[in-house]
Every structure is written in structure tokens, then in C-alpha cells.
Short mmCIF file of the C-alpha atoms (twelve columns), coordinates in Angstrom:
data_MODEL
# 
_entry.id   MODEL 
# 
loop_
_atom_site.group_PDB 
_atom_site.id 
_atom_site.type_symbol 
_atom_site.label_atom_id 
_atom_site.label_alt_id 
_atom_site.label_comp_id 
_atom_site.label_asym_id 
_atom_site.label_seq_id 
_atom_site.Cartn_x 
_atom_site.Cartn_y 
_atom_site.Cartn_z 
_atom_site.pdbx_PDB_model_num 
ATOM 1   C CA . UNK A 1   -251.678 -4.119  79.259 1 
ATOM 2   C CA . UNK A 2   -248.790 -3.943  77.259 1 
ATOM 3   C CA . UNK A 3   -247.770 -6.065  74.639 1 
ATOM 4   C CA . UNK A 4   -244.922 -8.201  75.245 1 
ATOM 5   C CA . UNK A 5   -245.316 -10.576 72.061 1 
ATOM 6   C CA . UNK A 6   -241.770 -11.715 71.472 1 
ATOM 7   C CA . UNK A 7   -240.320 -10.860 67.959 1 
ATOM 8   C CA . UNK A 8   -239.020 -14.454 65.780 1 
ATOM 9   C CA . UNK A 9   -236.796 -14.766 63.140 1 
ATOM 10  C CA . UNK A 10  -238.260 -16.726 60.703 1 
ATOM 11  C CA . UNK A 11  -241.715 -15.309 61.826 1 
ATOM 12  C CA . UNK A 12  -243.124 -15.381 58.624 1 
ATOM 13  C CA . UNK A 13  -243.429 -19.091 59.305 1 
ATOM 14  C CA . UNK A 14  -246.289 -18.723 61.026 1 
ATOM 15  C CA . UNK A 15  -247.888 -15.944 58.671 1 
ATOM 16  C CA . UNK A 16  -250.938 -16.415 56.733 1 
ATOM 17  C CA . UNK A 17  -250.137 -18.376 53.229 1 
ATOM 18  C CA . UNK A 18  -249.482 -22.292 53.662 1 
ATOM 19  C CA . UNK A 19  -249.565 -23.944 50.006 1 
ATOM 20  C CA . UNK A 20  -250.353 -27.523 49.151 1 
ATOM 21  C CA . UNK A 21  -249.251 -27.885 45.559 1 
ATOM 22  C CA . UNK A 22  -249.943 -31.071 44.577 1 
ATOM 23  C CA . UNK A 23  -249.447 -31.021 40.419 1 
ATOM 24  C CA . UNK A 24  -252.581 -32.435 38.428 1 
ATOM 25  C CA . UNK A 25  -251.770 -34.265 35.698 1 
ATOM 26  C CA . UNK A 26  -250.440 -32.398 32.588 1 
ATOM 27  C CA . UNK A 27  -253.789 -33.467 30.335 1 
ATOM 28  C CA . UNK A 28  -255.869 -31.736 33.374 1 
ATOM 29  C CA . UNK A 29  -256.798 -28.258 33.882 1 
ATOM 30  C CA . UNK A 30  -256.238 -28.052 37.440 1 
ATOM 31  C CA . UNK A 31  -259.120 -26.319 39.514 1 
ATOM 32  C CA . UNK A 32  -258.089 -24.522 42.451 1 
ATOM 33  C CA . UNK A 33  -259.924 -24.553 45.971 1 
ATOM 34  C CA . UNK A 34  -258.620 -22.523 48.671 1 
ATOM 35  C CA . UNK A 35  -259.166 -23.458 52.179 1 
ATOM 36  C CA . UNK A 36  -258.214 -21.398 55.053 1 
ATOM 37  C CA . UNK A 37  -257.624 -23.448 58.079 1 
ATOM 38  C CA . UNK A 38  -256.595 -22.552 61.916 1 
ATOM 39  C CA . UNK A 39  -253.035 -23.386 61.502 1 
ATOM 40  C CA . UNK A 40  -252.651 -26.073 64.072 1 
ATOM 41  C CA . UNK A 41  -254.663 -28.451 61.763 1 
ATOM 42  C CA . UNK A 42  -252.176 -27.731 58.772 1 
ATOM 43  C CA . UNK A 43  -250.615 -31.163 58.989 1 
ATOM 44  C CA . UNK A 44  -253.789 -33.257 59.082 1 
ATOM 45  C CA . UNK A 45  -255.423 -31.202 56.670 1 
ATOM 46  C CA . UNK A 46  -252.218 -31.239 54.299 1 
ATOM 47  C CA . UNK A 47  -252.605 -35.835 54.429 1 
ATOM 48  C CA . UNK A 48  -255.954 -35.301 53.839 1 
ATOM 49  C CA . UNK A 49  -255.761 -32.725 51.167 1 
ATOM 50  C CA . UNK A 50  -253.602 -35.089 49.094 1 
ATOM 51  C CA . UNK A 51  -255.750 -37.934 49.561 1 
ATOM 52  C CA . UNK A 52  -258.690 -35.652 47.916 1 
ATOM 53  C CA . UNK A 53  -256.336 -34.556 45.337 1 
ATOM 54  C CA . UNK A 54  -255.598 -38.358 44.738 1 
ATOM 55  C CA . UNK A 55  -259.501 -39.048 44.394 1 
ATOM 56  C CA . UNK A 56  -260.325 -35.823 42.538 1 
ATOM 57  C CA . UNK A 57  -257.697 -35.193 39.686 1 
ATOM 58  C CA . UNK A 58  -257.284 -32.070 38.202 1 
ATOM 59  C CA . UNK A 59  -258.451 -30.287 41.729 1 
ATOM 60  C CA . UNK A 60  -255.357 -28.367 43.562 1 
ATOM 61  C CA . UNK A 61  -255.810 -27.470 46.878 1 
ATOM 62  C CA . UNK A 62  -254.516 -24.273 48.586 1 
ATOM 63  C CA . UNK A 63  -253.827 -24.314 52.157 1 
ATOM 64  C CA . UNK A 64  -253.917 -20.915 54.097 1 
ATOM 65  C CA . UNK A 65  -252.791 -21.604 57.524 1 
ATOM 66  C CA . UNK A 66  -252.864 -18.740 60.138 1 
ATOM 67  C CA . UNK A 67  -255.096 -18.086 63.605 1 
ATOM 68  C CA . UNK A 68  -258.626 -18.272 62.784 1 
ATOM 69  C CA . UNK A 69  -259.644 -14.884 64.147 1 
ATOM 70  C CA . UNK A 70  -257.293 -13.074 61.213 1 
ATOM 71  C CA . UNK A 71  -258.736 -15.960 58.707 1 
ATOM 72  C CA . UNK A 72  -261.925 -14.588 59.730 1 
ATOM 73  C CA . UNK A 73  -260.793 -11.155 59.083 1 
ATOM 74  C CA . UNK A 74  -259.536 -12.181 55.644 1 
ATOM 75  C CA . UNK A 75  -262.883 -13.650 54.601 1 
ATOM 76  C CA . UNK A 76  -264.518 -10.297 55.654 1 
ATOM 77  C CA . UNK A 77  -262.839 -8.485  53.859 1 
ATOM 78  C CA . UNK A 78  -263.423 -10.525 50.832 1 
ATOM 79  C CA . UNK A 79  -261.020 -12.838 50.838 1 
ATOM 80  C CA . UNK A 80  -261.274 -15.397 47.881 1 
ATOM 81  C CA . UNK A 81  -261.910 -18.453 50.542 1 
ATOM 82  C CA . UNK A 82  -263.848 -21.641 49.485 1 
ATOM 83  C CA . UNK A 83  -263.850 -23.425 52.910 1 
ATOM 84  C CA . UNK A 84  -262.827 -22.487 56.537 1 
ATOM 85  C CA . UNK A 85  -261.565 -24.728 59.150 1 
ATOM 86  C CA . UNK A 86  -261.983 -22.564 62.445 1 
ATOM 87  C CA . UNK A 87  -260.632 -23.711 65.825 1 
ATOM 88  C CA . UNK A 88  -263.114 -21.779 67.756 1 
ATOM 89  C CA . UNK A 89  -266.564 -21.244 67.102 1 
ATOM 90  C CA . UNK A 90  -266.673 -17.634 67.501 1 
ATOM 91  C CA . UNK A 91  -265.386 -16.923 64.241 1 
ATOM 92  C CA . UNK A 92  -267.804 -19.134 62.643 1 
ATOM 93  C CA . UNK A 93  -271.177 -17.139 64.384 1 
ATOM 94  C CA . UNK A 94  -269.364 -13.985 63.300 1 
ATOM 95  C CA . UNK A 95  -269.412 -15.186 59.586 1 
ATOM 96  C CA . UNK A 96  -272.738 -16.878 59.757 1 
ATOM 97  C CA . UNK A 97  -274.324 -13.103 61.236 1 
ATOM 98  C CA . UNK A 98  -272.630 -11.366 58.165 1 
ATOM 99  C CA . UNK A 99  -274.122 -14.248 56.119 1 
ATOM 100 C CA . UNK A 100 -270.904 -15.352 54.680 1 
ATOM 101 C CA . UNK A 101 -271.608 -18.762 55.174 1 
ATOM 102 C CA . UNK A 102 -273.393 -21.241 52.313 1 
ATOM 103 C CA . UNK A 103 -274.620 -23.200 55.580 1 
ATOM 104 C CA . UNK A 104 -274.233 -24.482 59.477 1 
ATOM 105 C CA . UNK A 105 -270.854 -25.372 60.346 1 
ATOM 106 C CA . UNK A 106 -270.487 -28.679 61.017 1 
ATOM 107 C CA . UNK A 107 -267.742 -30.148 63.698 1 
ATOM 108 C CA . UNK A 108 -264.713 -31.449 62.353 1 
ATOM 109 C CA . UNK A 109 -262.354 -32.314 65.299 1 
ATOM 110 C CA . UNK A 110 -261.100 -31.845 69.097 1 
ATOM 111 C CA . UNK A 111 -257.881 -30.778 70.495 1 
ATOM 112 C CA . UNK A 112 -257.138 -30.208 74.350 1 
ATOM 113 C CA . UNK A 113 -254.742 -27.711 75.998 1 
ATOM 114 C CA . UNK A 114 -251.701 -28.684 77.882 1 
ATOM 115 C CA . UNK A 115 -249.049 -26.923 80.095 1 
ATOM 116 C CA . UNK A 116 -245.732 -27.513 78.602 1 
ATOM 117 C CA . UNK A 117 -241.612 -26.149 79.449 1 
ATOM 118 C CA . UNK A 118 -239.021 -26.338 77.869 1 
ATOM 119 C CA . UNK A 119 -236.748 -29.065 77.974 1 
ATOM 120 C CA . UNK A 120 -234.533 -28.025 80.449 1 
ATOM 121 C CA . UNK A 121 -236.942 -26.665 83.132 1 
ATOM 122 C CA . UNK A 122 -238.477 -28.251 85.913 1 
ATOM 123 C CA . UNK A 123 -241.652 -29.764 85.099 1 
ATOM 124 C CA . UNK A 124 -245.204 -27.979 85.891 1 
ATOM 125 C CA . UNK A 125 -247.321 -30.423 87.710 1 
ATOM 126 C CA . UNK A 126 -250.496 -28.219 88.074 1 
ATOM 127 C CA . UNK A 127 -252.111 -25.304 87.041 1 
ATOM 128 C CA . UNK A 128 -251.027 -23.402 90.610 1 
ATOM 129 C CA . UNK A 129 -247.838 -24.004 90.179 1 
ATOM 130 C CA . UNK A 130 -247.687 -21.158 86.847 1 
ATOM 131 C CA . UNK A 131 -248.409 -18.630 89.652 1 
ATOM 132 C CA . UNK A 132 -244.448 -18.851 90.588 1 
ATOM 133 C CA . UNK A 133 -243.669 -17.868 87.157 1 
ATOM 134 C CA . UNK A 134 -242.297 -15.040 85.537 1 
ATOM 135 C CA . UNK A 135 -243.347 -15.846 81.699 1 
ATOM 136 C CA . UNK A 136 -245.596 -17.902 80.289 1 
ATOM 137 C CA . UNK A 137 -246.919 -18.097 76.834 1 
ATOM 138 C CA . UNK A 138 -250.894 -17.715 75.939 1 
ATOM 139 C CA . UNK A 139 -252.345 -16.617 72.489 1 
ATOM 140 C CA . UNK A 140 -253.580 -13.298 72.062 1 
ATOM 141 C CA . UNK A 141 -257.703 -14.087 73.273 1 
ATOM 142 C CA . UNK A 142 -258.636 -11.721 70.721 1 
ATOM 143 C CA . UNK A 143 -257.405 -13.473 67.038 1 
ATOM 144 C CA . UNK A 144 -256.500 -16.759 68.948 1 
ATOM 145 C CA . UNK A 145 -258.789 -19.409 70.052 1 
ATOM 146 C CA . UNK A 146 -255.729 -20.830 71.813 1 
ATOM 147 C CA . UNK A 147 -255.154 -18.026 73.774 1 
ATOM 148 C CA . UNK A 148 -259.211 -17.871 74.519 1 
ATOM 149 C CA . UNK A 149 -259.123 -21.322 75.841 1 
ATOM 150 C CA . UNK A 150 -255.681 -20.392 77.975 1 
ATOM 151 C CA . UNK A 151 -257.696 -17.717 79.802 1 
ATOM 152 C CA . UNK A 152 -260.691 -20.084 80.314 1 
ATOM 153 C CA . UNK A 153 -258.201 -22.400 81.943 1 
ATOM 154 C CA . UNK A 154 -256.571 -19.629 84.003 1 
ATOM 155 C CA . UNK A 155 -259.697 -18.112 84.999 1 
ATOM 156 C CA . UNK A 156 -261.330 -20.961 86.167 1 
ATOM 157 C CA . UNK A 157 -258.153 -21.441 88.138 1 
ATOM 158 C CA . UNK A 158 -258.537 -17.801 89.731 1 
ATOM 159 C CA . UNK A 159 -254.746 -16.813 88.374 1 
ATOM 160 C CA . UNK A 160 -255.859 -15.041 85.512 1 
ATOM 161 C CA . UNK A 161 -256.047 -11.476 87.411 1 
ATOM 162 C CA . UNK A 162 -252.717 -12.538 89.367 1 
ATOM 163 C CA . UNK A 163 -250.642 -13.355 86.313 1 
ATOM 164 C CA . UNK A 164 -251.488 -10.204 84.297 1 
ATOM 165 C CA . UNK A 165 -251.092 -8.015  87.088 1 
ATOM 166 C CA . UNK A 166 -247.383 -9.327  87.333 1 
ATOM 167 C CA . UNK A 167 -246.924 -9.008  83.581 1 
ATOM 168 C CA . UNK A 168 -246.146 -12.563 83.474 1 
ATOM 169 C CA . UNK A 169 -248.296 -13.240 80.211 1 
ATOM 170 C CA . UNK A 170 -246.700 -13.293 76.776 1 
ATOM 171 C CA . UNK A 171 -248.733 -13.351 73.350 1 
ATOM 172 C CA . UNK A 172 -248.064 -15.209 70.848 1 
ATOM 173 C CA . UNK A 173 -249.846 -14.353 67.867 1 
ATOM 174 C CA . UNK A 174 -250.618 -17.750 66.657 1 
ATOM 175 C CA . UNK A 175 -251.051 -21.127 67.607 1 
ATOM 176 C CA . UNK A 176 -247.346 -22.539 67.009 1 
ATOM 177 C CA . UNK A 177 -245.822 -19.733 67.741 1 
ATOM 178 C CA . UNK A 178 -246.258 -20.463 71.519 1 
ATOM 179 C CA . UNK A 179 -245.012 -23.977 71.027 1 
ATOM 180 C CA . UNK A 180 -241.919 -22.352 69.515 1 
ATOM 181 C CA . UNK A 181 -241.384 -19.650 72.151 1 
ATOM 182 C CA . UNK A 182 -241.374 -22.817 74.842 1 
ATOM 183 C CA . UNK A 183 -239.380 -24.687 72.633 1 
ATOM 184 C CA . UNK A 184 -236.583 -21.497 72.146 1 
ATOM 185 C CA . UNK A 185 -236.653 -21.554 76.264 1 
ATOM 186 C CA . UNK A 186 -238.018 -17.509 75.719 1 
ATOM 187 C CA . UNK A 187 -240.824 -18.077 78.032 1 
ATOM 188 C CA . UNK A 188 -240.832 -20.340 81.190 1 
ATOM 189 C CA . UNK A 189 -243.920 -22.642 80.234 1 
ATOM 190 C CA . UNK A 190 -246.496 -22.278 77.662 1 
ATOM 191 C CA . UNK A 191 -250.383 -23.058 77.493 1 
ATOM 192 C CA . UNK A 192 -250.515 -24.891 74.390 1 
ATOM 193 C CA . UNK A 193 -252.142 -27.686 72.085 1 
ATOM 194 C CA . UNK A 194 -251.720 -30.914 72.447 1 
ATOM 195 C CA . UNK A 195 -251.710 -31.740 69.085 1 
ATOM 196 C CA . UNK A 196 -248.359 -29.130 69.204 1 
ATOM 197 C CA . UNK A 197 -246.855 -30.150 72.159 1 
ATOM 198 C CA . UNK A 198 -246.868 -34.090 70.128 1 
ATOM 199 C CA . UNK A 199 -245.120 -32.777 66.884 1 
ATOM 200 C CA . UNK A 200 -242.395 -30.797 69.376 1 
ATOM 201 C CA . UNK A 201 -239.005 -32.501 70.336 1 
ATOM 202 C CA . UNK A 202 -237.688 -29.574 72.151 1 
ATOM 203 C CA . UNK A 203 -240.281 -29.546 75.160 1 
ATOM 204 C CA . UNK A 204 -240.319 -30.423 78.483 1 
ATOM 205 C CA . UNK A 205 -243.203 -32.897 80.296 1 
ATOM 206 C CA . UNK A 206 -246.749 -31.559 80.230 1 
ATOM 207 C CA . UNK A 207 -249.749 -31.745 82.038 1 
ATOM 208 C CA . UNK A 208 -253.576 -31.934 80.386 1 
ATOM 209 C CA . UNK A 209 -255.470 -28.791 81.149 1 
ATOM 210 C CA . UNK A 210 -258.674 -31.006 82.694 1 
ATOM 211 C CA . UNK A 211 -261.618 -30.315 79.886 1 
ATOM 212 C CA . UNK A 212 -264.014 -28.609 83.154 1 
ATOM 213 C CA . UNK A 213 -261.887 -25.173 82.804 1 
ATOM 214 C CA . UNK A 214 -262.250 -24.730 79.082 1 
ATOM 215 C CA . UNK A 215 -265.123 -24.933 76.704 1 
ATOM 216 C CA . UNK A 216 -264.874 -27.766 73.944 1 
ATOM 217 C CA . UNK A 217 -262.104 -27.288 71.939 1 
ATOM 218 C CA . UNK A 218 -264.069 -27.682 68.807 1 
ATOM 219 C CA . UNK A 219 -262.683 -27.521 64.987 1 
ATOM 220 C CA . UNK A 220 -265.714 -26.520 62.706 1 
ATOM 221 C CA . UNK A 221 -265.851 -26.819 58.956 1 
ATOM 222 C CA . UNK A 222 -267.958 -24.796 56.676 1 
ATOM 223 C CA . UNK A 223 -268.264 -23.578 53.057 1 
ATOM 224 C CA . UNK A 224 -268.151 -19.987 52.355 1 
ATOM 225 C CA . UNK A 225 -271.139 -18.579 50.672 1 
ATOM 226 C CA . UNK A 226 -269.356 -16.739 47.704 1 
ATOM 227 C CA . UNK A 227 -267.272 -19.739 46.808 1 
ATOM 228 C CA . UNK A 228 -266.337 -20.367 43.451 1 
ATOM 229 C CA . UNK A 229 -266.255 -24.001 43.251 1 
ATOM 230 C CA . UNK A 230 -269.036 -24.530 45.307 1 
ATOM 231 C CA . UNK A 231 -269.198 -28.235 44.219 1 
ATOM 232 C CA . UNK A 232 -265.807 -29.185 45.235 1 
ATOM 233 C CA . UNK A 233 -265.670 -27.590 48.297 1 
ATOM 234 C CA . UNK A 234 -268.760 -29.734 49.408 1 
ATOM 235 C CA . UNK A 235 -267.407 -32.424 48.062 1 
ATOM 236 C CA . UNK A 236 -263.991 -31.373 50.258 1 
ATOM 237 C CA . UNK A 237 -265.847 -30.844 53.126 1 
ATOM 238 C CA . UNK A 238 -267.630 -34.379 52.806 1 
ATOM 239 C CA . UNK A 239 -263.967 -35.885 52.362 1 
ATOM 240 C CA . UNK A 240 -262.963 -34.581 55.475 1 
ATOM 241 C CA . UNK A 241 -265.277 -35.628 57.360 1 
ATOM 242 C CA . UNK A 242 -265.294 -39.190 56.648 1 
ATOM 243 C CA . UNK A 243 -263.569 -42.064 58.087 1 
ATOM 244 C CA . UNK A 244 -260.545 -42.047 56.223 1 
ATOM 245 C CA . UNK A 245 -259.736 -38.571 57.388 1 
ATOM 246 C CA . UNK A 246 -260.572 -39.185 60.791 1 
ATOM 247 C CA . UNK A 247 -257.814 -42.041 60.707 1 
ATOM 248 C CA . UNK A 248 -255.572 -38.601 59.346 1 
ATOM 249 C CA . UNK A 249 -256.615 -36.401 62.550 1 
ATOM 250 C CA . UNK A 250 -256.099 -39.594 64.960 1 
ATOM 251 C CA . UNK A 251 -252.440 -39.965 63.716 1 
ATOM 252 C CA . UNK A 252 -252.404 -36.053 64.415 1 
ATOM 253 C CA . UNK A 253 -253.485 -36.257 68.100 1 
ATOM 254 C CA . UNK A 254 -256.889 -35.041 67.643 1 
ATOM 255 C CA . UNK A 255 -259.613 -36.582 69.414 1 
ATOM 256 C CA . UNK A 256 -263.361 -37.395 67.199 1 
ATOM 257 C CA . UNK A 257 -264.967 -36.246 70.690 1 
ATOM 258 C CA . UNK A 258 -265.584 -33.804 73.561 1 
ATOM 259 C CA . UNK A 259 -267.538 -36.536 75.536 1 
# 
């Protein structure tokens, strides 16, 4: 199938490199810890990164913000990473086979999937009505776990085969870029997260993809085994998941459960 990703300015927006600099104080020599995170967390994960920073002075934290199947890549390739934030937990098995991880993942937070269009279009009220459309926007199943969890939900709604055999899918090649390409009016509804659709103004009403056509849209957390500041990064990793930074991910729109 061909692809029919649609080009954006400003696309490096959505590139790999996100960074938090928050400045230690000038007596401190700051320590840096990177952590690569599926860029649809970036804004709960930048509150909560400053709230470690405020608790651990001298430490700086680095955000890296892209899809979590080319954060994967990065770390494979031997990416300087200290922790990983994946929204999917096929990245996570990959790294744990190749023994790139110190430990187990553990679960950090949930997000669901929505149908959105943009603001001008008439509303999509269920998941059959997306088999009258012409475009809609998915990730691309094989970096994104958005676009994994899209053709779960399509699937199980026996329109995946229809909608690619009409051409009607469109790849975007991270999570907000298919926010944006519904927001831009490029596409005529988007599957997308929820957590997204909240932080856009320029969408339509949307409709929660129920939980039954998707696996859990889980966010796991790990340490990578060749960190450098293997004590920090625990500690990090400890910080977010503790209540404080659960109050962080609620304000997000992430939910603590599956269940």
C-alpha cells in the first residue's frame, strides 16, 4: 500500500529531540539523565520532570519525545538513553530480548483512543460511520503504538480490509501528528488519543473507541541497562510513579487503570 503520509511544515515538531532544561543552581554540577518518552506523555512527563529537578538539585533532565517504535530503534542502536517511557509494550519485549533492559518494565499510565474531526465537520457517532469516508488519520502500526491500537479498533470493527482497499488510510508518523492533520482539516477524522484530542482546540466532537476493540493502552517505564546514572534514573523512575505524579498524569487525561 502506498504511502500517503501527508508532508507538515513545521514537521520537525514532532521529530525526535524534546529538551527540558531546567538550570541547576550555579554552585551545582548539573548531572544529566536522558529519558526517551512516547511523545504523547511529553507534557506530563515535562510537570513531573521539574518536580524531580525541584527535589533533586543539580540533576537536569533531557526529554526525547518521538513514537516509541523509533525510540526503540534509537536505543538499539546505542543510543545514550537512561530511561524509556514506551506507549506500547512491544517495544519494551523487544528491548528486554536484546537484554537492554536493567529490569521488568513496570506500568506507568493509560490512555484510550477516540474518533475525532475537525471542527467544521459533521460529527462521527460510531465506528461504522468512518466507512463513508475518504481520509482518515491512523499511525503507521509499525513505529506507532497509536496506529497499532487504530487497527485493533478497525479490525475488530471488520473495516480494516474495507478502508485500505479504498486508500482511505493516512499515516501519520507520530502520535500528534494525527491530532494535527485533524486539526489542519487534511484528513476527514482521525483515530487518536484522548489525552490529544483534550490539549486540541481545533477539533470537532469525539467518540471513545470502547476498550473491547483494543488491547490496554498501557505506558511502561523501565531503566536501560547501560545507563550512566543508574541511581538517578531509579530514583526517576520511583518519582514517577508515585502519587504526586499520578496527580500530574490525571491533570493530563490519563487514567491510573485499564480495569
Amino acid at each position: 500500500m502506498p504511502d500517503r503520509s501527508i508532508p507538515l511544515i513545521g514537521k520537525t515538531l514532532f521529530a525526535a529531540t524534546l529538551a527540558v532544561s531546567l538550570i541547576a543552581p550555579p554552585h551545582a554540577k548539573a548531572e544529566n539523565l536522558l529519558v526517551s518518552t512516547a511523545i504523547s506523555l511529553k507534557g506530563a512527563l515535562f510537570d513531573i520532570s521539574r518536580k524531580f529537578e525541584t527535589k533533586h538539585p543539580g540533576v537536569h533532565v533531557v526529554l526525547n519525545g518521538a513514537s516509541s517504535g523509533e525510540l526503540a530503534a534509537q536505543i538499539e542502536n546505542g543510543a545514550q538513553v537512561d530511561v524509556f517511557v514506551s506507549a506500547n509494550d512491544k517495544e519494551m519485549r523487544s528491548l528486554k530480548q536484546h537484554g537492554l533492559l536493567a529490569r521488568s518494565p513496570k506500568p506507568l499510565t493509560y490512555n484510550r483512543l477516540v474518533v475525532t474531526t475537525p471542527a467544521e465537520a459533521p460529527p462521527i457517532k460510531s465506528m461504522n460511520d468512518l466507512s463513508k469516508l475518504n481520509r482518515i488519520a491512523i499511525g503507521s502500526a509499525s513505529t506507532v503504538p497509536a496506529g497499532r491500537y487504530a487497527e485493533q479498533a478497525l479490525k475488530s470493527a471488520n473495516l480494516l480490509t474495507i478502508l485500505q482497499e479504498k486508500h482511505s488510510l493516512i499515516y501519520g508518523q507520530n502520535a500528534r501528528a494525527l491530532i494535527t492533520y485533524v486539526e489542519q482539516g487534511n484528513v476527514d477524522a482521525g483515530l487518536v488519543y484522548f489525552t490529544d484530542y483534550k490539549a486540541s482546540k481545533g477539533v470537532g466532537p469525539a467518540f471513545l473507541v470502547p476498550k473491547n476493540m483494543t488491547d490496554p493502552i498501557a505506558y511502561e517505564i523501565a531503566r536501560i541497562a547501560k545507563s550512566q546514572h543508574a541511581e538517578i534514573a531509579d530514583q526517576f523512575i520511583q518519582f514517577a510513579l508515585s502519587e504526586s505524579s499520578k496527580a500530574d498524569l490525571l491533570k493530563y487525561h490519563f487514567e491510573m487503570s485499564w480495569n
